[in-house]
C-alpha positions as CSV (number, residue, x, y, z in Angstrom):
1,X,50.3,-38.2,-122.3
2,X,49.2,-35.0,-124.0
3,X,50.6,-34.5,-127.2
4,X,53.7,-31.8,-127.1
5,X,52.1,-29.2,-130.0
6,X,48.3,-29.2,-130.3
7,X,46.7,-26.7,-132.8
8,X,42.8,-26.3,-133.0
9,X,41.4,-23.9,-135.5
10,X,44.3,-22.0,-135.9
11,X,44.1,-18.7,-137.8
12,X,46.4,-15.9,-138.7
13,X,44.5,-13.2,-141.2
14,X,46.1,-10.6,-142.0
15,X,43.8,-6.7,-143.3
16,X,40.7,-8.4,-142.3
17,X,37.7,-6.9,-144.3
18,X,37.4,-7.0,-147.7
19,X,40.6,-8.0,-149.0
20,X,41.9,-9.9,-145.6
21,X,44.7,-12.7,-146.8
22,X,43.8,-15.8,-144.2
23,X,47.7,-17.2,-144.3
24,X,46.3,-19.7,-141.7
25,X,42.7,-20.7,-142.0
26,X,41.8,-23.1,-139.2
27,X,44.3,-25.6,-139.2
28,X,44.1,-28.7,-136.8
29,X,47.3,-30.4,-136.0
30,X,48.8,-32.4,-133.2
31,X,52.5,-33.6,-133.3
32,X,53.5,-36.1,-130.3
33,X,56.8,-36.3,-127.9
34,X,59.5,-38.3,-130.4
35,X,57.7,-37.2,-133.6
36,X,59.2,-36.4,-136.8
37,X,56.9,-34.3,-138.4
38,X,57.7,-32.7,-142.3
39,X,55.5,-29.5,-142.8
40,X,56.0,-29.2,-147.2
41,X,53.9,-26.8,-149.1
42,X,55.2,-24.2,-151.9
43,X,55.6,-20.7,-151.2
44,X,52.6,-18.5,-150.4
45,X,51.2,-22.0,-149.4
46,X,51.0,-21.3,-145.3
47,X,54.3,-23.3,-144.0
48,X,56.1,-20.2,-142.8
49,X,53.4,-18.9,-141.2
50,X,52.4,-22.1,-139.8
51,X,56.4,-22.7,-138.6
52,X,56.4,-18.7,-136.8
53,X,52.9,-20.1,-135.1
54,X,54.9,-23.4,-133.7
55,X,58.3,-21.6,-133.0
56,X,56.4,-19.0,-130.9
57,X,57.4,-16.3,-133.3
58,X,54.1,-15.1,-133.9
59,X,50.7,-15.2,-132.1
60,X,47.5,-16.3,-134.3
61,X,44.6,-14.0,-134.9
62,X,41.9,-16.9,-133.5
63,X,42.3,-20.4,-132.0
64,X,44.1,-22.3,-129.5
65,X,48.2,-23.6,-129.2
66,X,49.2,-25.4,-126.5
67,X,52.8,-26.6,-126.4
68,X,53.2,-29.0,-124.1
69,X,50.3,-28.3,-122.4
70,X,50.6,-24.6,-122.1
71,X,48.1,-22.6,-123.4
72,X,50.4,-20.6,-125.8
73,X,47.8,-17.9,-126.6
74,X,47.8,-16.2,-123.2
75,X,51.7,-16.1,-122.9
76,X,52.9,-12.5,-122.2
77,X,55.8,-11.2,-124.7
78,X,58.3,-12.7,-121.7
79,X,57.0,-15.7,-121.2
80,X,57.1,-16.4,-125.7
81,X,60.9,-15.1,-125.3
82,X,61.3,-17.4,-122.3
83,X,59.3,-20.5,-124.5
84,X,61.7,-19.9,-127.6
85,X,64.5,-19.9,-125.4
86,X,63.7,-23.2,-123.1
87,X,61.1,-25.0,-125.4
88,X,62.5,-25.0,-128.7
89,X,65.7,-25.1,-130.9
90,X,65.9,-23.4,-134.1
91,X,67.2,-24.0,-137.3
92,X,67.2,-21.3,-140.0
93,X,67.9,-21.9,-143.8
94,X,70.3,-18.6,-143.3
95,X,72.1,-20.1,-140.0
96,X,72.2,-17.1,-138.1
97,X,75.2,-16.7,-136.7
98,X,76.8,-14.3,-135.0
99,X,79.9,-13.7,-136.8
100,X,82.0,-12.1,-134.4
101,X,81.5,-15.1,-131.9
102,X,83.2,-18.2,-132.6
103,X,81.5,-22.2,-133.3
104,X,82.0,-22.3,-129.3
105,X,80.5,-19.2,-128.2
106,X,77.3,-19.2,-131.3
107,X,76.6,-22.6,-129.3
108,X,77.1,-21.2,-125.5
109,X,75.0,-18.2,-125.9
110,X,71.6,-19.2,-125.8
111,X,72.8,-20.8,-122.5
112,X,73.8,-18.0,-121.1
113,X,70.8,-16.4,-121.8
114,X,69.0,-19.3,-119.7
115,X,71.4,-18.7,-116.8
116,X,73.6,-21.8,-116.7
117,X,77.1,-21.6,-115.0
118,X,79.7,-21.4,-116.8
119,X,81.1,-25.0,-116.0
120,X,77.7,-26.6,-117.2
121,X,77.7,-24.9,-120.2
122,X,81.1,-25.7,-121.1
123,X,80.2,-29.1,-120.7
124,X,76.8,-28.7,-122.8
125,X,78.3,-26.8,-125.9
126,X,81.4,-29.4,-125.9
127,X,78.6,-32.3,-125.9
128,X,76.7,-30.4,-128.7
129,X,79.3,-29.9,-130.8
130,X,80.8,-33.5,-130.4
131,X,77.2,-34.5,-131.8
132,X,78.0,-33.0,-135.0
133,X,81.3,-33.5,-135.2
134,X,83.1,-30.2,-135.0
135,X,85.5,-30.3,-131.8
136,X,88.1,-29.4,-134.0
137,X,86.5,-26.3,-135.8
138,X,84.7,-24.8,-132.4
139,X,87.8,-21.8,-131.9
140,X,86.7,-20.7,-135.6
141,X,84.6,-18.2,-136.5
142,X,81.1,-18.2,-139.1
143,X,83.4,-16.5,-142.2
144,X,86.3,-19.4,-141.7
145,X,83.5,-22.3,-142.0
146,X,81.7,-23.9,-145.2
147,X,77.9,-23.3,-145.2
148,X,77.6,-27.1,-144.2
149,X,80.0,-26.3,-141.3
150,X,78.0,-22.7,-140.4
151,X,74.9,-25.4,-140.7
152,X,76.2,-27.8,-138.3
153,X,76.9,-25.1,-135.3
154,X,73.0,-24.0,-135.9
155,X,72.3,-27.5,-134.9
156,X,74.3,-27.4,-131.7
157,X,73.4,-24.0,-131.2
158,X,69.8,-25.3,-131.2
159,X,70.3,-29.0,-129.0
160,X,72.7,-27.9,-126.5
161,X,70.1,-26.7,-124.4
162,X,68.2,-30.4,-124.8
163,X,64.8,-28.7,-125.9
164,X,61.6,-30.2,-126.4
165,X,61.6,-29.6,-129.9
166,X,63.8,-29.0,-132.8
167,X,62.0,-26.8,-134.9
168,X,64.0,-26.7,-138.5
169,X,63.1,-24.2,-141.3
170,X,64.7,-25.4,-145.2
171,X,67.8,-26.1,-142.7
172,X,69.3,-28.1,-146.4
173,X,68.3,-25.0,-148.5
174,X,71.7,-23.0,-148.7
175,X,74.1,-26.4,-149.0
176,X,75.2,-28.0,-151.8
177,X,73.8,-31.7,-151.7
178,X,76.9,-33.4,-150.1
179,X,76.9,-30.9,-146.6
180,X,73.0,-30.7,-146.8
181,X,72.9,-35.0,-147.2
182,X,75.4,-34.6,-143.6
183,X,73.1,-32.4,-142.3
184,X,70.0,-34.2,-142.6
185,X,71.8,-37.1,-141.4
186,X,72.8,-35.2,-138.1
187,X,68.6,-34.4,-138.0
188,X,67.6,-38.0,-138.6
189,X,70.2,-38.6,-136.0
190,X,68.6,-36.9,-133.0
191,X,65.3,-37.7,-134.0
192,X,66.5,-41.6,-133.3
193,X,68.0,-40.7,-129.8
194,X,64.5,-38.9,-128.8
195,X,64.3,-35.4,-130.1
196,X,61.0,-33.9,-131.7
197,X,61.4,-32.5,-135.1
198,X,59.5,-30.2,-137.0
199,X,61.1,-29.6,-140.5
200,X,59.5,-26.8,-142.4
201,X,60.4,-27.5,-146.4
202,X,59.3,-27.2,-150.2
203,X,61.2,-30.4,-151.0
204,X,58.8,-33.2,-150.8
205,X,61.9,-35.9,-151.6
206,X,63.3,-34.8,-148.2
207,X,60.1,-34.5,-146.1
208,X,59.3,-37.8,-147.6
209,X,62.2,-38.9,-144.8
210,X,60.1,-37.3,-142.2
211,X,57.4,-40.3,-140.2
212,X,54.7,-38.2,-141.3
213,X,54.3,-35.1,-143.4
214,X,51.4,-32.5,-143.7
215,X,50.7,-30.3,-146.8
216,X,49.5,-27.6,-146.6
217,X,48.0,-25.4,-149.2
218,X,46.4,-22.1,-149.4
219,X,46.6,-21.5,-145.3
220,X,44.7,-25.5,-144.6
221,X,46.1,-28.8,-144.2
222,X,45.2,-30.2,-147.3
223,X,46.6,-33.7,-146.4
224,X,48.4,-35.9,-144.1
225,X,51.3,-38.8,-145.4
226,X,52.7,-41.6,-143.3
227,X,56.0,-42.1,-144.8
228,X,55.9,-43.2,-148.3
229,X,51.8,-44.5,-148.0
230,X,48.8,-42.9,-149.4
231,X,47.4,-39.8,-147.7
232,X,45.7,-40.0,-144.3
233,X,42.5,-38.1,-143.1
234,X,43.6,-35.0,-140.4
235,X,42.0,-36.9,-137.6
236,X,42.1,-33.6,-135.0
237,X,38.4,-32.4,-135.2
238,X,36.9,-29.1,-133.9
239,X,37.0,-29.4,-130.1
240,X,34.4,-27.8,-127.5
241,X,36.8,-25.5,-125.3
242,X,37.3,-24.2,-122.0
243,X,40.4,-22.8,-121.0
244,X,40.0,-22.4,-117.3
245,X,43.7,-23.1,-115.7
246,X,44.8,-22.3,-119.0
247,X,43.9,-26.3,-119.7
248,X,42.0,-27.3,-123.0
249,X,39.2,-29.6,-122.3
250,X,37.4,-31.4,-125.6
């Protein structure tokens, strides 16, 4: 099986010429189906460049992303709206809710969006929420929850559609350490029952939690860690392409 994200010489350069900035400067990367993968560097180091690049947020200047197969690179604006919204769940440090919907409806609307009736996604958004154990907050709204609660509907917000990946940016970052420790928990959780993760973070205690982690410094991978070992060589070399079918072939 193909790996589900596959990056080869990735680039995103930004005023090219003299003073160009190369915020990504041919990065090689694969993550697998039922990965946990930590992405840690400090800021100005690449990550959130590297996390709008795997969230379908942004298109590179030169290489290849295939997600799941799919050539990412020749995807219409559409067809990235219809990636981000079947492909991948999101997790932002700020939550981003909408504060006029309640728990229930921040969770339901990304499923409406994706055309589900409304008796399935009744029945997904009670699962989702059940998962992080706010059944009894879902008629609330954003201002009447804690952060850590807020946090917890951006998480079923971003399973309840069962995506292939969970893509989580500093999703600890505005919690105190008890909601951000239930948090994390609730990550680790669905990683163990099959979910991809992807956790974008400057805090190399809790990407140390992560299976693997890659740091990245200056817009390159500068290396790889399995868990708490010594640093492993990036072992995704510079492929031959050809992108006929919009397949990869190395």
């Amino acid at each position: 099986m193909r790996p589900l994200i596959e990056l080869y010489n990735l680039y995103k350069i930004y005023n090219p010429g003299e003073n160009e900035v190369r915020a990504l400067d041919g990065v090689n990367l694969q993550i697998q189906h039922g990965e946990f993968v930590a992405i840690v560097g400090h800021s100005g180091s690449g990550k959130s460049t590297l996390m709008n690049m795997i969230g379908c947020l942004d298109v590179p200047t030169a290489g290849y992303y295939f997600l799941g197969g799919v050539n990412v690179g020749q995807l219409n604006d559409n067809e990235l709206s219809q990636i981000r919204n079947e492909q991948i769940g999101f997790i932002f440090q700020s939550f981003n809710l909408i504060q006029s919907l309640n728990a229930f409806e921040n969770v339901e609307l990304p499923l409406i969006y994706r055309g589900y009736p409304a008796r399935k996604r009744r029945q997904m958004v009670l699962k989702a929420i059940a998962r992080v154990g706010l059944t009894d907050r879902m008629h609330h709204r954003p201002n009447e929850l804690s952060g850590g609660q807020q946090q917890r509907v951006a998480v079923a917000r971003a399973l309840a559609g069962d995506p292939p990946m969970i893509l989580a940016d500093e999703p600890t970052g505005n919690l105190d350490s008890r909601s951000g420790k239930q948090v994390f928990s609730i990550i680790r959780q669905l990683h163990k029952e099959g979910n991809t993760i992807v956790l974008i973070t400057h805090d190399s205690e809790l990407a140390t939690r992560a299976e693997r982690q890659v740091h990245i410094k200056d817009g390159q991978i500068e290396s790889i860690t399995m868990g708490e070992s010594q640093p492993v060589p990036q072992t995704v070399s510079s492929p031959s392409y050809s992108t006929d079918g919009g397949q990869i072939y190395v």
